[in-house]
N, C-alpha and C positions, 0 to 999 in steps of 0.2 A: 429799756431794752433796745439794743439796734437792730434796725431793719435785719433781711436776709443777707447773708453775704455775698459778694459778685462772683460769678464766672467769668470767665475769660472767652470768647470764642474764638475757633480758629478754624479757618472754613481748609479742607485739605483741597489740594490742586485738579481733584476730578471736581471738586463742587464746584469750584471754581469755574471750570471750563461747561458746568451743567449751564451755570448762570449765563454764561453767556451766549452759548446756542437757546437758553431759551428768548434771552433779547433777542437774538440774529430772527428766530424762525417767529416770533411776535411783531417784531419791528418790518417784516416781508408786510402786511396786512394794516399796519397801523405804529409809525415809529413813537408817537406820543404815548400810546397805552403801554409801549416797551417799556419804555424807560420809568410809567407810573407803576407798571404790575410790581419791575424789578426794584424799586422805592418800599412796597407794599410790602414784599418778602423778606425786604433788607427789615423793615421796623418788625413783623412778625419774628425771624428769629434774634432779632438783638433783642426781645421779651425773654429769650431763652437765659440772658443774663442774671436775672435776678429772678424767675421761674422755671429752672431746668427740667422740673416735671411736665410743662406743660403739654409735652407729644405724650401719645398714649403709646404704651407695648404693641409692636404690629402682634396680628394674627400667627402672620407666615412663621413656625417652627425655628426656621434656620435664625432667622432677623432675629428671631427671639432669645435665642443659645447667646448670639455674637450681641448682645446687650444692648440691641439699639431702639430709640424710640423714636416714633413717625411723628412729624406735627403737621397740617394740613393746610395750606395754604391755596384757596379757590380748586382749581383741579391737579394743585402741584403738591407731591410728598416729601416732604422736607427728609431725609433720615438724621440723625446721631448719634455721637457715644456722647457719655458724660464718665470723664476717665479725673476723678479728684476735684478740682475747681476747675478744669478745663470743661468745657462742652465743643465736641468735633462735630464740625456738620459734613458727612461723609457726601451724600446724595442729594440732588435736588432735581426730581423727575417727574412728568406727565402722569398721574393717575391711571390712566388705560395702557401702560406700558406692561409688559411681563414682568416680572421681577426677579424671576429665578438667573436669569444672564448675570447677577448683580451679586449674587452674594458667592 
């Protein structure tokens, strides 16, 4: 039997820009920890490859409708779709933020 089969990730251009404000505002306090947190989240969702389940269904109603699953990295919520063999990482946000501005 073969392994699981891969996904693809494709991070869209708001995640993109998550990632990097959360370097900018990491890297103000400590530029080493920047660049290791942003290391740490990169290997967390590249697990989403070959275990696309591994976020759980948020809570929140609406996240829930529009199919997306949270995965949790230290105090950051990863979101995404998993749309076929693709996996979309839409969001990549602070824990203590509101959420409702997002959906």
């Amino acid at each position: 039997m073969g392994g699981h089969a891969k996904y693809t990730l494709r991070y869209l251009p708001v995640a993109q820009e998550d990632l990097i404000s959360i370097l900018d505002y990491i890297a103000k306090d400590n530029p080493g920890r920047a660049l290791a947190f942003v290391d740490k989240l990169d290997d967390h969702i590249k697990r989403l490859e070959n275990h696309p389940f591994l976020g759980r269904v948020p809570r929140h109603p609406k996240l829930n409708e529009f199919g997306y699953r949270v995965m949790i990295v230290e105090s950051y919520l990863v979101f995404y779709i998993i749309r076929g063999k693709q996996i979309e990482i839409h969001r990549i946000i602070h824990g203590s933020r509101n959420l409702d501005h997002l959906i």
